[in-house]
N, CA, C and O atoms as a Tinker XYZ file with bonds, in Angstrom:
   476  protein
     1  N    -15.636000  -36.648000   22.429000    73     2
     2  CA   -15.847000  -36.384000   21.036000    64     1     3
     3  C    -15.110000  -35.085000   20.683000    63     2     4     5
     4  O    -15.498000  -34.178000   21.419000    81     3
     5  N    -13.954000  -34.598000   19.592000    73     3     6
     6  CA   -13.829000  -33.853000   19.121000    64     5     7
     7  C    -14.368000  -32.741000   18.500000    63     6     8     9
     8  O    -14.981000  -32.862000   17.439000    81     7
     9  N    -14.198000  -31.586000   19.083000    73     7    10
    10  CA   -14.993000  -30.307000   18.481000    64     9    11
    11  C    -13.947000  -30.136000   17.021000    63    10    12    13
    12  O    -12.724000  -30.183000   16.887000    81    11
    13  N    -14.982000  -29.939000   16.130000    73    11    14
    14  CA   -14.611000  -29.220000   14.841000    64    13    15
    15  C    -14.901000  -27.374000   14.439000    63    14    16    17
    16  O    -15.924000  -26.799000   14.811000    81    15
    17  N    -14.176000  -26.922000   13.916000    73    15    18
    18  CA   -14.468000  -25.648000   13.588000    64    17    19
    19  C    -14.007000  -25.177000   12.110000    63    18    20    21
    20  O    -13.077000  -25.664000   11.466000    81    19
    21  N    -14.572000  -24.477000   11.847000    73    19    22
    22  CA   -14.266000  -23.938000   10.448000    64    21    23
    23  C    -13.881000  -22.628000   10.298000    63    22    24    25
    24  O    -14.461000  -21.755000   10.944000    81    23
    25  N    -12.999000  -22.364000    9.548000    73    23    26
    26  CA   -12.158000  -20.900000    9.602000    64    25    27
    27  C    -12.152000  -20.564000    8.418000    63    26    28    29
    28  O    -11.586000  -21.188000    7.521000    81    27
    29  N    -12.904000  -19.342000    8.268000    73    27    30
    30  CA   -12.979000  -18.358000    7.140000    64    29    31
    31  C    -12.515000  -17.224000    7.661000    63    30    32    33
    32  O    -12.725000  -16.475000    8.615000    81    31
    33  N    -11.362000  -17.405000    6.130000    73    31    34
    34  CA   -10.395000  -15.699000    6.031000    64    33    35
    35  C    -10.973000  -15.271000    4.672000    63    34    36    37
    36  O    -10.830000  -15.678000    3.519000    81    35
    37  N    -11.790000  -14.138000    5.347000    73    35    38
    38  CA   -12.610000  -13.638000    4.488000    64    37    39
    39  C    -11.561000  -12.654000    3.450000    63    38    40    41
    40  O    -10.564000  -12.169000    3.986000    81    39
    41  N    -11.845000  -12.343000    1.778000    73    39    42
    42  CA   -10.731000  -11.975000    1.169000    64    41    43
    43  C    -10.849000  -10.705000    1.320000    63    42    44    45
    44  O    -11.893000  -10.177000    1.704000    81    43
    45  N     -9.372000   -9.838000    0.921000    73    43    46
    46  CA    -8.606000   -8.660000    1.087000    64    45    47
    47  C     -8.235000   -8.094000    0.275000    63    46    48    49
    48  O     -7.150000   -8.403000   -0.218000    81    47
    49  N     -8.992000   -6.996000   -0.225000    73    47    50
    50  CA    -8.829000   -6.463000   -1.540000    64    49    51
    51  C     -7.282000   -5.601000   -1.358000    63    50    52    53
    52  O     -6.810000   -5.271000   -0.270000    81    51
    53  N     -6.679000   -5.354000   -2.649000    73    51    54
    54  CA    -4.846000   -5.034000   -2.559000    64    53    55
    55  C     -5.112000   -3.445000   -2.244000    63    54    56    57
    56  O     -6.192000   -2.908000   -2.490000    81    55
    57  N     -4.186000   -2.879000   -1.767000    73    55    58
    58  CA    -3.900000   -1.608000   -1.790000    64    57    59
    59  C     -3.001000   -1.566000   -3.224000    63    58    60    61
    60  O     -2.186000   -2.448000   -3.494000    81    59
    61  N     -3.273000   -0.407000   -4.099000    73    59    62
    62  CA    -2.941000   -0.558000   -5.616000    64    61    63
    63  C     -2.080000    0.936000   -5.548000    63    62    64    65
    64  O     -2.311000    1.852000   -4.759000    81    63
    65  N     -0.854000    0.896000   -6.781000    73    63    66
    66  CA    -0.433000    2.272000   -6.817000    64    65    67
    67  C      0.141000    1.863000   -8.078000    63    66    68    69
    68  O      0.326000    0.748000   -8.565000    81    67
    69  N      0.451000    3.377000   -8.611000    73    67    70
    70  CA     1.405000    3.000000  -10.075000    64    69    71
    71  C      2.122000    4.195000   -9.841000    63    70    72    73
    72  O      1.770000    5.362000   -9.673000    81    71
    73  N      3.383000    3.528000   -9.874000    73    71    74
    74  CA     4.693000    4.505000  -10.152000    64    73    75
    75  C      4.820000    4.532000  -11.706000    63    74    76    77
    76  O      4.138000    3.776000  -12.398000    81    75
    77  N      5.835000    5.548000  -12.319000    73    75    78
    78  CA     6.177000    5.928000  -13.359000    64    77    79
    79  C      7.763000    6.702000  -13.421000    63    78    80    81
    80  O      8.063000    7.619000  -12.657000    81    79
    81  N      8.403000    6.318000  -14.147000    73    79    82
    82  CA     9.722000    7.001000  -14.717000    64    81    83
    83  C     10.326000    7.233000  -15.876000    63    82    84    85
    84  O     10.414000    6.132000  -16.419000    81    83
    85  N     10.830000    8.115000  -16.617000    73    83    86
    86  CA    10.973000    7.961000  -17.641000    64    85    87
    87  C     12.069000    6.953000  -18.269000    63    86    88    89
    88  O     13.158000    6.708000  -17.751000    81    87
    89  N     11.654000    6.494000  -19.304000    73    87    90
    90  CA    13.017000    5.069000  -20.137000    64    89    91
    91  C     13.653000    6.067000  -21.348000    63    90    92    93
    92  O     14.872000    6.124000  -21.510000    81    91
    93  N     13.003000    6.606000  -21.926000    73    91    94
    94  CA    13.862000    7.325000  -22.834000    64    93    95
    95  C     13.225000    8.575000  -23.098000    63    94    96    97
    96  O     12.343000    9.015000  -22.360000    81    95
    97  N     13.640000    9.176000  -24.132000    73    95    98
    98  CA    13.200000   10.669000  -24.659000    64    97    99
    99  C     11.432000   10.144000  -25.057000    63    98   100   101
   100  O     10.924000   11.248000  -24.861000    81    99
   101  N     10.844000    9.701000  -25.256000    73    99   102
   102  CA     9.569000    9.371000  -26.057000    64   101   103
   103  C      8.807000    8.412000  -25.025000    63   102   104   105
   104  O      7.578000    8.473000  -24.988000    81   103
   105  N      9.477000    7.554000  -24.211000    73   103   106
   106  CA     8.801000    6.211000  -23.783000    64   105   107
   107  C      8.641000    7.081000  -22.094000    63   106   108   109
   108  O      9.121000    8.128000  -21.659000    81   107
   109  N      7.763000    6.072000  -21.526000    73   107   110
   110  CA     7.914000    6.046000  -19.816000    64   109   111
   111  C      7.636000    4.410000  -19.598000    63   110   112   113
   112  O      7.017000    3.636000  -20.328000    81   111
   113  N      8.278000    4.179000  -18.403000    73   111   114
   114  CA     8.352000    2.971000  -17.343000    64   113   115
   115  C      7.255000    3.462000  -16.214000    63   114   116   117
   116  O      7.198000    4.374000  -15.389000    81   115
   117  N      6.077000    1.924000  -16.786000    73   115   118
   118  CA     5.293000    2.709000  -15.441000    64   117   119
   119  C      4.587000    1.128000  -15.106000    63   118   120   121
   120  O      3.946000    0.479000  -15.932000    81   119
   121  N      4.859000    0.736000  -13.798000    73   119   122
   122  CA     4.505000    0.109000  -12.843000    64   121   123
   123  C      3.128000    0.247000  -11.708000    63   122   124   125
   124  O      2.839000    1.114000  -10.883000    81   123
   125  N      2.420000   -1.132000  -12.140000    73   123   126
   126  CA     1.103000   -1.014000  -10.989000    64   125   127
   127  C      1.522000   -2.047000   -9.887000    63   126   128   129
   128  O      2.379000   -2.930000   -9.882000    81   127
   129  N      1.013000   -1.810000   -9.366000    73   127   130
   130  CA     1.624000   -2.864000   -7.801000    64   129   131
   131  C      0.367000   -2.659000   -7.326000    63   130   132   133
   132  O     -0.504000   -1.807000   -7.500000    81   131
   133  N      0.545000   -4.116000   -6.379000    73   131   134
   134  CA    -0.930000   -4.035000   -5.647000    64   133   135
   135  C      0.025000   -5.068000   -4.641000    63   134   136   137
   136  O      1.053000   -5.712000   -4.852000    81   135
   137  N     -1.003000   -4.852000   -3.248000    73   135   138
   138  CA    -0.427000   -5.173000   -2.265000    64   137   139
   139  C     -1.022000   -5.457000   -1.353000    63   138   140   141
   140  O     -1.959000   -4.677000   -1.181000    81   139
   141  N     -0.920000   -6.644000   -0.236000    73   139   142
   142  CA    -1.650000   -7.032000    1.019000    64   141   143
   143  C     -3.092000   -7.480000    0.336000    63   142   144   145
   144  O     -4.185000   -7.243000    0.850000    81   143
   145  N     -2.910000   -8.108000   -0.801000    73   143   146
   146  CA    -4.354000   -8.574000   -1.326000    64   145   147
   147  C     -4.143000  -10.293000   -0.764000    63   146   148   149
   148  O     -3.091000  -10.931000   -0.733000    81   147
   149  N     -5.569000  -10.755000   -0.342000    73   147   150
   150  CA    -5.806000  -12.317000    0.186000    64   149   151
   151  C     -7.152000  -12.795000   -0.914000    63   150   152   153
   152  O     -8.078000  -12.049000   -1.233000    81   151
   153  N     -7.020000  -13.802000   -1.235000    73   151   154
   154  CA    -6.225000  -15.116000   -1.550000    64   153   155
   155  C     -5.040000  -14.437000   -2.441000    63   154   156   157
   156  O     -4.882000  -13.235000   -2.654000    81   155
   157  N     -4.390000  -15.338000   -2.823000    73   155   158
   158  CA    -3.123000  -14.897000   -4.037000    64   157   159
   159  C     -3.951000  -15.204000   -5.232000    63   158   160   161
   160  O     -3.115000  -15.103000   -6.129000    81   159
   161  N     -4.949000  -15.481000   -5.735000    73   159   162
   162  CA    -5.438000  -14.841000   -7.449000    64   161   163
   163  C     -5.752000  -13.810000   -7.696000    63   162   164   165
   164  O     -6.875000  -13.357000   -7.476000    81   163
   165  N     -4.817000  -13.210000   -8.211000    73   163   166
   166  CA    -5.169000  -11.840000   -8.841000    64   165   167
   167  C     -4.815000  -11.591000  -10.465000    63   166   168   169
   168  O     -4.217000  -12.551000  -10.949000    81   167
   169  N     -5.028000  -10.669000  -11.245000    73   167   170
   170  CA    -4.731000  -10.676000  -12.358000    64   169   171
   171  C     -4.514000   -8.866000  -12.563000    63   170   172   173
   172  O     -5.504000   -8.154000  -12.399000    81   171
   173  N     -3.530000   -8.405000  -12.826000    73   171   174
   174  CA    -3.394000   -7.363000  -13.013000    64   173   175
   175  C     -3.220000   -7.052000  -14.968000    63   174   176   177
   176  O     -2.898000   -7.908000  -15.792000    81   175
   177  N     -3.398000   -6.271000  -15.117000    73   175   178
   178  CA    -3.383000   -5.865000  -16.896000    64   177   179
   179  C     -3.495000   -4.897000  -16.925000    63   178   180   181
   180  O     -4.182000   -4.257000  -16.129000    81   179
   181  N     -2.629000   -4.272000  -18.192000    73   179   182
   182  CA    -2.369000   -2.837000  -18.244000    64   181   183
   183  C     -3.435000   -2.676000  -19.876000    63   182   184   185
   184  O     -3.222000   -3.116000  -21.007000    81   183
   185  N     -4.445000   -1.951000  -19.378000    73   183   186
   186  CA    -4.962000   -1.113000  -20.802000    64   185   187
   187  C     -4.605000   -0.139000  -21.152000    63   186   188   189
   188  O     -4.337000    0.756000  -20.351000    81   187
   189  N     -4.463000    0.034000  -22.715000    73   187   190
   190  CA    -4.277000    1.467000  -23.282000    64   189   191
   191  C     -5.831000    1.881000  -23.892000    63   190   192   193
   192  O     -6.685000    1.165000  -23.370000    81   191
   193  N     -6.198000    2.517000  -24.525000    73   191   194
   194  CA    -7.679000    3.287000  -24.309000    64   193   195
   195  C     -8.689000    2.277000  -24.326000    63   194   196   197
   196  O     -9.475000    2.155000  -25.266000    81   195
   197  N     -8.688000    1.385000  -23.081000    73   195   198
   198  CA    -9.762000    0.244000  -23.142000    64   197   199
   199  C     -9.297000   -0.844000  -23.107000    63   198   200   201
   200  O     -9.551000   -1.602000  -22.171000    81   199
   201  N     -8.559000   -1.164000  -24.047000    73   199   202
   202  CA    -7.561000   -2.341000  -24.943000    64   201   203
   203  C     -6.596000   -3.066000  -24.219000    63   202   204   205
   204  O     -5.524000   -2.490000  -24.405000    81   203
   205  N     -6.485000   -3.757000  -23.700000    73   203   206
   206  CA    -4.972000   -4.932000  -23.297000    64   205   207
   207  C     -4.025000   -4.742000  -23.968000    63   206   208   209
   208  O     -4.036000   -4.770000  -25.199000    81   207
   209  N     -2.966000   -4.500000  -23.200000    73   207   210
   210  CA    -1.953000   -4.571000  -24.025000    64   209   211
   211  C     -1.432000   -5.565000  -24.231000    63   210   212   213
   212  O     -1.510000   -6.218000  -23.191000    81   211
   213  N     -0.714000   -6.330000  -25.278000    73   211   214
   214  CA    -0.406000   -7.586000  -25.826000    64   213   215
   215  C      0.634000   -8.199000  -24.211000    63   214   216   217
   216  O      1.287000   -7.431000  -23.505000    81   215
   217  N      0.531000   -9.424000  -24.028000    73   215   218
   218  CA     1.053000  -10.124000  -22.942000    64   217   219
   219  C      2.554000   -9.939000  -23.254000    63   218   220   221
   220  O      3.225000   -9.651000  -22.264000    81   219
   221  N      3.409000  -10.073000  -24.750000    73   219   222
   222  CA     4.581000   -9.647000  -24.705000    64   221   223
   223  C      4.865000   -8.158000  -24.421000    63   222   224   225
   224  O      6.090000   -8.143000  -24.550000    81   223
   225  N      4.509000   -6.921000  -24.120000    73   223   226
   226  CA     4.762000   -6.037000  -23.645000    64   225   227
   227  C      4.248000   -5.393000  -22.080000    63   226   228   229
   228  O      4.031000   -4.192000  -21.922000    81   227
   229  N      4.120000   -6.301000  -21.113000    73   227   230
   230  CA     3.473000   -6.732000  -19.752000    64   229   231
   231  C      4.856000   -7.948000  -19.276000    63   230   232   233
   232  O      5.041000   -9.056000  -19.779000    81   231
   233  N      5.567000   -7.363000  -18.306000    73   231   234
   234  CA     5.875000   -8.716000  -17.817000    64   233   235
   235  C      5.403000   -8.437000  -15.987000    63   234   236   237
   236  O      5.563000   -7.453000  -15.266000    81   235
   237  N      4.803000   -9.752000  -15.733000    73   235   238
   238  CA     4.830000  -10.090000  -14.304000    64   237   239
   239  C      5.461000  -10.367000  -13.331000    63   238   240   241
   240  O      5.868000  -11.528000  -13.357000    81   239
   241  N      5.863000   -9.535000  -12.039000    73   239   242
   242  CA     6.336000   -9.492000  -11.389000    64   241   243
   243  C      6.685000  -10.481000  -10.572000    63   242   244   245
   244  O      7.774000  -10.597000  -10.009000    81   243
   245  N      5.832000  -11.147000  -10.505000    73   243   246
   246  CA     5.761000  -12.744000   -9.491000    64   245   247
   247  C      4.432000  -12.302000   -8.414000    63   246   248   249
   248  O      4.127000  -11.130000   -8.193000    81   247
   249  N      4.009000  -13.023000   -8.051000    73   247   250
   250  CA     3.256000  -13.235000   -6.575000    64   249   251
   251  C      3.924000  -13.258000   -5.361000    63   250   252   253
   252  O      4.171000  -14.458000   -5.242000    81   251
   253  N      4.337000  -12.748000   -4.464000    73   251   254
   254  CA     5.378000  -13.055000   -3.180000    64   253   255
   255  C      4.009000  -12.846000   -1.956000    63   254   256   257
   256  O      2.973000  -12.182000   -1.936000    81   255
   257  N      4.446000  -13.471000   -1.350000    73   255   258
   258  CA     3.668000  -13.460000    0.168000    64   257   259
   259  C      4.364000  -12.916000    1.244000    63   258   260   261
   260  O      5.572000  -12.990000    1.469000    81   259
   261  N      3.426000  -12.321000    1.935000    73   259   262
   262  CA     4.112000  -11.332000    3.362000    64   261   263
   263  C      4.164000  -12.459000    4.146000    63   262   264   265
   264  O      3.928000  -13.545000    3.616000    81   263
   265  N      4.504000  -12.378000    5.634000    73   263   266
   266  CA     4.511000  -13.155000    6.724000    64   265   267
   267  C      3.217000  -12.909000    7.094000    63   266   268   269
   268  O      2.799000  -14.008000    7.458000    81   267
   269  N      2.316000  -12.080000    7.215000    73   267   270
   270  CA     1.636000  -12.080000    7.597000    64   269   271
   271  C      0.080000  -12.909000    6.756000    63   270   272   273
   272  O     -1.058000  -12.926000    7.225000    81   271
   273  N      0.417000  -13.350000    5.798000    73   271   274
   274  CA    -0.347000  -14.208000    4.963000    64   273   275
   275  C     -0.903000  -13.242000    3.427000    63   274   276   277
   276  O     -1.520000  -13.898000    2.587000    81   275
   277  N     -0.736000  -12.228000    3.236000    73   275   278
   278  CA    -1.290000  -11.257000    2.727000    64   277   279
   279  C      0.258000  -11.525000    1.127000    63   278   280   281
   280  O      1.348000  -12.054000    1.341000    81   279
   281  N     -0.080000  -11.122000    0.121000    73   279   282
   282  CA     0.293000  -11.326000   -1.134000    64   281   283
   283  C      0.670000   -9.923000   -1.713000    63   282   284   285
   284  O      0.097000   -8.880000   -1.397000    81   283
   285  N      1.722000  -10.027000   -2.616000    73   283   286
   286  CA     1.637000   -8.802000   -3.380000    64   285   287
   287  C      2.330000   -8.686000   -5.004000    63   286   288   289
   288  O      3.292000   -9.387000   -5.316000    81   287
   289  N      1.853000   -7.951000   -5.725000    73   287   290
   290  CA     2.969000   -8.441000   -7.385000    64   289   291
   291  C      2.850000   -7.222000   -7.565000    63   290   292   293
   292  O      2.363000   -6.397000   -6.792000    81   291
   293  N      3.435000   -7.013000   -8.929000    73   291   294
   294  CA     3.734000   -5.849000   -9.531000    64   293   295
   295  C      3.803000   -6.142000  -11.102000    63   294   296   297
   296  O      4.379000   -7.199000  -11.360000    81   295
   297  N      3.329000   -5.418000  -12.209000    73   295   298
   298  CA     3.628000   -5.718000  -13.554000    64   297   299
   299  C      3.863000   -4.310000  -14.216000    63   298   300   301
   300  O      3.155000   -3.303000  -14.223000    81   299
   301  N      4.842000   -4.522000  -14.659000    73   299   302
   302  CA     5.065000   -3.204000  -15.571000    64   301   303
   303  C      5.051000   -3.346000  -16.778000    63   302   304   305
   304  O      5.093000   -4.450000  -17.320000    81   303
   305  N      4.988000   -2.223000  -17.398000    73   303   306
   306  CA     5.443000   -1.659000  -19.077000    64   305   307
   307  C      5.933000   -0.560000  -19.672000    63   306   308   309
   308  O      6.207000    0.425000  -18.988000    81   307
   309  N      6.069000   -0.567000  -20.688000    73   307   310
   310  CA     6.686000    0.923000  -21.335000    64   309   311
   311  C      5.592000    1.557000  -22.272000    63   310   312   313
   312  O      4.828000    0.952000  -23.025000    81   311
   313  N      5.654000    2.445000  -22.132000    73   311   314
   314  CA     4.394000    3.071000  -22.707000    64   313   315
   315  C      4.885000    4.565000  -23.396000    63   314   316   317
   316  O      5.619000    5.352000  -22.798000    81   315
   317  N      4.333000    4.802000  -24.783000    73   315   318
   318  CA     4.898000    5.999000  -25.041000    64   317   319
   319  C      4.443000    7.588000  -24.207000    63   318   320   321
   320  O      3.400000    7.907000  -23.635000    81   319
   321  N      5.441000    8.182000  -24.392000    73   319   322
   322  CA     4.385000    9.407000  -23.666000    64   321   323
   323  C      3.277000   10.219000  -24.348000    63   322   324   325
   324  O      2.441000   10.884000  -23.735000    81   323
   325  N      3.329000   10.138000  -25.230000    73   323   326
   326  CA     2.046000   10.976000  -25.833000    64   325   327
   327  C      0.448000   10.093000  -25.364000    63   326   328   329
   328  O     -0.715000   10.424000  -25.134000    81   327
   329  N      1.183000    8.937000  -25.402000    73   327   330
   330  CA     0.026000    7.763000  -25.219000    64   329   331
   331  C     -0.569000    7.645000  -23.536000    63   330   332   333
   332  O     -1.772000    7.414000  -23.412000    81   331
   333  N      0.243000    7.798000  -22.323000    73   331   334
   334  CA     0.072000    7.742000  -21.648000    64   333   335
   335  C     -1.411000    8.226000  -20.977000    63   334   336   337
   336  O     -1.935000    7.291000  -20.372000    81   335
   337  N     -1.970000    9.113000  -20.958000    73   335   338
   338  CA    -3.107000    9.197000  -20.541000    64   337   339
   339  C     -4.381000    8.733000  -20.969000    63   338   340   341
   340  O     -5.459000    9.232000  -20.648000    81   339
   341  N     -4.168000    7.565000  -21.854000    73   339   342
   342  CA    -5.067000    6.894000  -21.893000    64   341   343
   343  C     -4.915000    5.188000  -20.781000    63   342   344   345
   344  O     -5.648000    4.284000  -20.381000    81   343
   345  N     -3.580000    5.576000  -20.714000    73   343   346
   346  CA    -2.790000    4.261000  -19.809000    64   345   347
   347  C     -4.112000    4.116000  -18.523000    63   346   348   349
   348  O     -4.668000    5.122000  -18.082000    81   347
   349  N     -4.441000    2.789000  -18.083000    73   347   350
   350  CA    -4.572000    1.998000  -16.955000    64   349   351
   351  C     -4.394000    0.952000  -16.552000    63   350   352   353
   352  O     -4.708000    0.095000  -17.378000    81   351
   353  N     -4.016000    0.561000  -15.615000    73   351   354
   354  CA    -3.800000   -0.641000  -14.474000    64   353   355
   355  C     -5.121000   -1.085000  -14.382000    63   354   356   357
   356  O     -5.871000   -0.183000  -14.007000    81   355
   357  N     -5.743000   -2.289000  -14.617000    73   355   358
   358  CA    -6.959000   -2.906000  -14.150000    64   357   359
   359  C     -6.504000   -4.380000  -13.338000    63   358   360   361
   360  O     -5.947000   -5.401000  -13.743000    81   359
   361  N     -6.889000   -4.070000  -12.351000    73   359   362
   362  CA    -6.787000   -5.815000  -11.054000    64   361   363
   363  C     -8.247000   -6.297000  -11.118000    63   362   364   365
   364  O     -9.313000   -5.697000  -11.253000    81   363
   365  N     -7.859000   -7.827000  -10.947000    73   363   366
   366  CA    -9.198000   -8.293000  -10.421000    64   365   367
   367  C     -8.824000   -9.821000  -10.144000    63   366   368   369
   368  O     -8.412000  -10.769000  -10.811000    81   367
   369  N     -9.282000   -9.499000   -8.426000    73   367   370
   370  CA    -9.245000  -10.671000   -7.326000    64   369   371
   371  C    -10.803000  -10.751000   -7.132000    63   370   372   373
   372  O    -11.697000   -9.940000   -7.371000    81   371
   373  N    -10.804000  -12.221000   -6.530000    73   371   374
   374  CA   -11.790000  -12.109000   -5.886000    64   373   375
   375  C    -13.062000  -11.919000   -6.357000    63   374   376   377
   376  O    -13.995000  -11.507000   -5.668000    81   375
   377  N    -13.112000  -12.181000   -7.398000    73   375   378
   378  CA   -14.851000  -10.817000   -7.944000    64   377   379
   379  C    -14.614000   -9.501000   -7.708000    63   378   380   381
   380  O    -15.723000   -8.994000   -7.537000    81   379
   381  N    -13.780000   -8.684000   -7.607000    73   379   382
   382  CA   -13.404000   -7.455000   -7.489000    64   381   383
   383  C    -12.848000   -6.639000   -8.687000    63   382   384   385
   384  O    -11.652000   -6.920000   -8.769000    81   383
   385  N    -13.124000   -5.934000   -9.453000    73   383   386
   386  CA   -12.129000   -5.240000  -10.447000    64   385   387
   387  C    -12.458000   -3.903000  -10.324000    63   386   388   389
   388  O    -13.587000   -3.427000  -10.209000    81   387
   389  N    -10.931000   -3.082000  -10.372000    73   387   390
   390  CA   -10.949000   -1.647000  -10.077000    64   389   391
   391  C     -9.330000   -1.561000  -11.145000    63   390   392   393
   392  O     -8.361000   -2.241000  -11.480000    81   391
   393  N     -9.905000   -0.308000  -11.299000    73   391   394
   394  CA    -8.820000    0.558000  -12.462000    64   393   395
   395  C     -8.060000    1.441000  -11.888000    63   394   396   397
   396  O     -8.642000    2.526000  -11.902000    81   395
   397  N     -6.753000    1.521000  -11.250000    73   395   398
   398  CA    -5.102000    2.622000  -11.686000    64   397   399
   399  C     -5.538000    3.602000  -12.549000    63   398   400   401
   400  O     -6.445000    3.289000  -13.321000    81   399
   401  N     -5.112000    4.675000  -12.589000    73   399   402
   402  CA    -5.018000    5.623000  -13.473000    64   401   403
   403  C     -3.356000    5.557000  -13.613000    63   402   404   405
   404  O     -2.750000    5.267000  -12.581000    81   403
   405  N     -2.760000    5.749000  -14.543000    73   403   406
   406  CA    -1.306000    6.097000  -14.808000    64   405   407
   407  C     -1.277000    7.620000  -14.345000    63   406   408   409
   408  O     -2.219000    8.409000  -14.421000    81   407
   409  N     -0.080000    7.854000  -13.879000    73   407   410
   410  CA    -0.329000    9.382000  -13.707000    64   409   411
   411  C      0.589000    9.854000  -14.699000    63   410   412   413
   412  O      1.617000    9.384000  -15.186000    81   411
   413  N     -0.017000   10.842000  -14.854000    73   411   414
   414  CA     0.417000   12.078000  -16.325000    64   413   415
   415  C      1.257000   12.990000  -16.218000    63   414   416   417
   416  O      0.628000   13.712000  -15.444000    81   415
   417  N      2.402000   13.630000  -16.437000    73   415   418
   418  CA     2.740000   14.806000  -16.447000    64   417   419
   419  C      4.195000   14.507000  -15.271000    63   418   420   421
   420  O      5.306000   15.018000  -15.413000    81   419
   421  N      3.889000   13.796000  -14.430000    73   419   422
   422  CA     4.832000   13.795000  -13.246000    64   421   423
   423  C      5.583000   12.069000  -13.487000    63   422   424   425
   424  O      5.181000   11.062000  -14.068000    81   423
   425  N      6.963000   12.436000  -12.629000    73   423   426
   426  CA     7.500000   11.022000  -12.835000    64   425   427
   427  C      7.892000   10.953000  -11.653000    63   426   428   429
   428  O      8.071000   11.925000  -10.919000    81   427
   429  N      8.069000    9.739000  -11.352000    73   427   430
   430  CA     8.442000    9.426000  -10.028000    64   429   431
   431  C      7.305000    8.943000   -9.454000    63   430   432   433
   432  O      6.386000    8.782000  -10.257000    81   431
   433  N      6.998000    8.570000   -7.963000    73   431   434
   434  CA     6.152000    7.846000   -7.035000    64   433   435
   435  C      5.264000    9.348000   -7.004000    63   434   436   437
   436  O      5.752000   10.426000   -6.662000    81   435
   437  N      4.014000    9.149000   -7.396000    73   435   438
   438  CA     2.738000    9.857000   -7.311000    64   437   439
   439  C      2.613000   10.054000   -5.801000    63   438   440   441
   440  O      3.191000    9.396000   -4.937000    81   439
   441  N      1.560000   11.311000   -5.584000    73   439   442
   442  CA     1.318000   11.922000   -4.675000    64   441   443
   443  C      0.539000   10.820000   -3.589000    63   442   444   445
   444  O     -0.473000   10.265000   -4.018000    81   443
   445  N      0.920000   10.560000   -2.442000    73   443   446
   446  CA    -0.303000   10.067000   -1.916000    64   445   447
   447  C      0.584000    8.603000   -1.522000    63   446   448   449
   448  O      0.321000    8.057000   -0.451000    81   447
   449  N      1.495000    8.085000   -2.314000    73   447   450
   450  CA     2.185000    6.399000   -1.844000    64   449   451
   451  C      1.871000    6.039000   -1.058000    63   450   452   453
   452  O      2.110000    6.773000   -0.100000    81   451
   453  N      1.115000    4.720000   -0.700000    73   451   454
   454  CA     0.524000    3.946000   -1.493000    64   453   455
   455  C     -0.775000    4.764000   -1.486000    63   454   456   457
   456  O     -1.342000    5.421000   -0.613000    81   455
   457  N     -1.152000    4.377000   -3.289000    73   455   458
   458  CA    -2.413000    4.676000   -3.201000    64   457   459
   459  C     -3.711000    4.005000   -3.275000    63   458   460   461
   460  O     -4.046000    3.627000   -4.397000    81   459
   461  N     -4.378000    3.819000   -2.457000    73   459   462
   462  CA    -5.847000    2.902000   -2.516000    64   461   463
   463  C     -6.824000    3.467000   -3.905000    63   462   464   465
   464  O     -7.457000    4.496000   -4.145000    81   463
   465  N     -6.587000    2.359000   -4.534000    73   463   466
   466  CA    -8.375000    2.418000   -5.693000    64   465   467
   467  C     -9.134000    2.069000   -4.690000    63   466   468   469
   468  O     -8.887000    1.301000   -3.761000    81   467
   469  N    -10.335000    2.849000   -4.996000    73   467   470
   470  CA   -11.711000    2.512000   -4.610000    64   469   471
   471  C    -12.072000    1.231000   -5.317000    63   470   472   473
   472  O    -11.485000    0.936000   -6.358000    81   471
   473  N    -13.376000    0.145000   -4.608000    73   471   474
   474  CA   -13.389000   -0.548000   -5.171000    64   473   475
   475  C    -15.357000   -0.042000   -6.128000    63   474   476
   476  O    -15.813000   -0.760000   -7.018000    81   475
């Protein structure tokens, strides 16, 4: 008689970071990425003080998969700078949702790459 077994891959919350650069005199380019998250549903969205930002100013990066089974995307936007510190990244896999902070003041890859949200 054949033995059966059942295999649970229990899920993997992403390691999350947001880069930022500037696009023009007024605007910034700022990117959340999340990474090594399991299953591949995730939903990333960028709020401004609370608020979604409209789906035409969000584009999605794609979903790509590691070799190692683990997933990762990225979605960016442009955001003005005065506006920026109200900016966040919100993910949510899994039953999981945790908030990015945009970082303020500095451009380039924030202190710390990659950086883990708490969940």
């Amino acid at each position: 008689m054949p033995d059966y077994f059942c295999l649970y891959v229990p899920p993997v919350s992403p390691v999350v970071n947001v880069t930022c650069a500037e696009a023009l005199e007024d605007t910034i380019n700022v990117t959340c990425w999340a990474f090594g998250f399991y299953p591949q549903n995730i939903s990333v969205t960028w709020l401004q003080d609370g608020e979604p930002l409209s789906q035409g100013t969000q584009q999605s990066g794609g979903i790509f998969s590691y070799e190692n089974g683990t997933y990762q995307t990225w979605v960016p936007t442009r955001i003005p700078k005065d506006r920026s510190r109200g900016s966040v990244a919100m993910w949510d896999t899994v039953g999981t949702t945790a908030l990015a902070l945009c970082p303020v003041g500095s451009l380039g890859v924030p202190a710390g790459f990659p950086n883990q949200v708490s969940q």
